[in-house]
Structure formats: structure tokens, C-alpha cells
N, C-alpha and C positions, 0 to 999 in steps of 0.2 A: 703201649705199642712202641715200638722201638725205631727209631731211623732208618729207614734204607741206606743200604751200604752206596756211596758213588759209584762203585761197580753196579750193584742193580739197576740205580738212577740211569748212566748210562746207557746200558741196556735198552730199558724203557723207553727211552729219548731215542733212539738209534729206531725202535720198532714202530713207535707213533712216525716218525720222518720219514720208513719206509711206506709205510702206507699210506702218507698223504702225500709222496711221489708216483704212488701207481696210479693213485686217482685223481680224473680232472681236476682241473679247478672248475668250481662252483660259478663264476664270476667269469663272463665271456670279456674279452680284451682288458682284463686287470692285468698290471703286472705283477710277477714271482720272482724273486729270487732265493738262492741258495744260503742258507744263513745258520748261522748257531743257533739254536735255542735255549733257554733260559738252564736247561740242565746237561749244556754243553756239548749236545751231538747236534746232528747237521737238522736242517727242516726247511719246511719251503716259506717264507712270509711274503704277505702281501706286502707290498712297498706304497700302493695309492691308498689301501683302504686305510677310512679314518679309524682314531681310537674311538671308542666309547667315548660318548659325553657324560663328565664327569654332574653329578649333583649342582658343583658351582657355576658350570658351564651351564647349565638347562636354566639354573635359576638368573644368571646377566642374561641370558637369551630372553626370555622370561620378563625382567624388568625391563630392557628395551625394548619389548613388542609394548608393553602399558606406557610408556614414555610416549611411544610413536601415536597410541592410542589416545592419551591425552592431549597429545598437540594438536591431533585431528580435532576432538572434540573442542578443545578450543576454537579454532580454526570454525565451526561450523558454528558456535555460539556466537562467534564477531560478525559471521556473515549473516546469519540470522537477525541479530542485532541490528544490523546496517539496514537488511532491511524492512525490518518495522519504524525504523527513524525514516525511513523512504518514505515509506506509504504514509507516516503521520507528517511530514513536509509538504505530500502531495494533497493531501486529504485537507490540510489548511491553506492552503493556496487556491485549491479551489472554493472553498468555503468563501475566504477574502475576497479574492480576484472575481470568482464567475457567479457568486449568487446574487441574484436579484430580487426584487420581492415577486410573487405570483400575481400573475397577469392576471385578472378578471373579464369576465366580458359582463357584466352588470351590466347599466344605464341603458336600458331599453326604454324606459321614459323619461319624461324631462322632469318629472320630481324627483327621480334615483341619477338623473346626471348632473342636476345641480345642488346635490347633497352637499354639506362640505367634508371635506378631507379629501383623500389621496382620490385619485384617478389613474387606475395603470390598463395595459392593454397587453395584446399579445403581437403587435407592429406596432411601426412607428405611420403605419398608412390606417391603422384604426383608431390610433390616437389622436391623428389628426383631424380623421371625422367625427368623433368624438367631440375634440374641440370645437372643431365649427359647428355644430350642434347646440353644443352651450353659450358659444357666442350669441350664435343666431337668438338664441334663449333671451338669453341678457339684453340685446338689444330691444327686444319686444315689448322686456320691462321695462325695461327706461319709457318707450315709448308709448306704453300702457300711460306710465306715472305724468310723462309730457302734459301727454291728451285730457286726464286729467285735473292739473291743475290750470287749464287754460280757460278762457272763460267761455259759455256757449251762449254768446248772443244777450236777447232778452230774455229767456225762460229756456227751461228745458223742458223737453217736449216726452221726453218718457221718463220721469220720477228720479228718482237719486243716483248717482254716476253710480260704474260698477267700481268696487275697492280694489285698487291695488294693489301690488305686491310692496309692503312695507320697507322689507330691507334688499337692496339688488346686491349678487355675490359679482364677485370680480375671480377670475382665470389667473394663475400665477405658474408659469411653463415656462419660464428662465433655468437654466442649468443651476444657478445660484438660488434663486428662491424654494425650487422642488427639493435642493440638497437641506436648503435650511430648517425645511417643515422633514423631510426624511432622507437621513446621513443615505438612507441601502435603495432608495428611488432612483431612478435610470429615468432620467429625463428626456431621453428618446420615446421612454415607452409609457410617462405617466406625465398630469398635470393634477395641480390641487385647486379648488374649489374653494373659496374665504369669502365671508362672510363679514364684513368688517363691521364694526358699530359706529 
């Protein structure tokens, strides 16, 4: 196939211009102007609209949307991050600071309230009856053990004394002593029981 003569080319370019002069543009408030066309006769070109985007143009469009898209992702794994380090600062803090040991309400008799070891409660107004309780306890034995070894006269008049309580516990409800028997007791809310030899 052989070239078109310029004169044809012409032509051709002259009759595409006339026809995309008779008819609108496509494109409401674009601008037109009057202009050469690439084979030398007059044409109408858009002046705003863009070129095609080239391959290289799509693909840097392309990379910076995944740039943007990584940074995001970043950005949500720092925040993420921050906070699970949150919750695990808050989760130990409270562990440290606000736990106590579990309040019991045991010691409904005076065999289970003069047990030894810890005594905790669920107030510090139970724990106090509580105490006076075992006090009261303690006192009784002493004063069993008194009665006891004291002498009755000339003869005793009903058979062998009754036995007492061998070893009497002693109450230890100091902030200092409660910490000493248990580092995690709250001395508002517990006393210990001992037994000493």
C-alpha cells in the first residue's frame, strides 16, 4: 500500500474538521478551540480535556495509592499496638493495686473461728465481730485454765476437774503482723489466728 499523497491527507483533515464543526460538542461547558490538526488542516480541539493516561502514569498512580495504603496500615498496627500495651498496664495494675484475697464468711462456730491461719471477711464491721468473738473465746480459756489450776478447798465435791484447753491462740490484727503472715491480706478486712508453742 502506498502513501497518501499530502494532497489527499489534506483533504481528509479538511473533511473530518468539517464535520466535527457542524456537530456539538459532546462535552457541555468544555472549551474548543480552532486549531491545526496533526495533518495540517484546521479542527476543533479540546483545550481542558486531559490526555490519556499513559501506562507509566497509571502505574506512579498505582504505587502511590499502596504507599498511602501502607502507611495507613502502619498507622493502624501502632495504634493497635498501643492499645494492647493499654489494656495489659491496666490489667496489671489492677491485679497489683485492687486485688485482695476472697473474703470468706466461715467461722460460724468457735472451733472454725479459732482455727489458725488467716481470718478475712467481707467488711471491716464483720471483721470486727468476728474478732470480738474470738477474743471473747480466748478469754474463756484462760479463764477455764485459771479455774483450774486453783485449788478447791478441801476435797472436790464432784470427781476430776473438767480439762482444759491445753494450748490458748492469741489474735494478731496489726497492719504489720497480718502483712507478715500474708504479703496480699488487707488488714481492714482479715486477722490471723496463732497458736504459739
Amino acid at each position: 500500500m502506498q502513501p497518501a499523497s499530502p494532497r489527499l491527507r489534506e483533504q481528509d483533515c479538511r473533511d473530518r474538521a468539517v464535520m466535527q464543526a457542524a456537530s456539538p460538542p459532546a462535552v457541555v461547558g468544555a472549551r474548543y478551540s480552532r486549531g491545526m490538526t496533526d495533518g495540517g488542516g484546521a479542527g476543533i480541539v479540546d483545550v481542558d480535556a486531559e490526555a490519556p493516561a499513559t501506562v507509566e502514569d497509571r502505574l506512579e498512580a498505582a504505587e502511590r495509592r499502596i504507599e498511602a495504603l501502607d502507611r495507613d496500615v502502619k498507622v493502624f498496627g501502632f495504634l493497635l499496638l498501643g492499645l494492647v500495651v493499654a489494656a495489659a498496664v491496666v490489667a496489671l495494675l489492677n491485679e497489683l493495686v485492687f486485688s485482695h484475697p476472697a473474703p470468706t464468711n466461715r467461722d460460724a462456730t468457735e472451733d472454725e473461728l479459732l482455727t489458725a491461719g488467716m481470718h478475712c471477711y467481707d467488711s471491716p464491721e464483720e471483721r470486727a465481730s468476728a474478732r470480738q468473738r474470738a477474743l471473747a473465746a480466748i478469754e474463756r480459756m484462760q479463764w477455764e485454765r485459771e479455774m483450774r489450776s486453783q485449788p478447791q478447798g478441801d476435797g472436790q465435791m464432784w470427781g476430776t476437774a473438767p480439762a482444759g484447753p491445753n494450748e490458748i491462740p492469741s489474735i494478731w490484727d496489726s497492719p504489720e503482723s497480718v502483712k507478715s503472715i500474708d504479703a496480699d491480706a488487707d488488714s481492714a478486712l482479715c486477722f490471723s489466728v496463732q497458736y504459739l508453742p
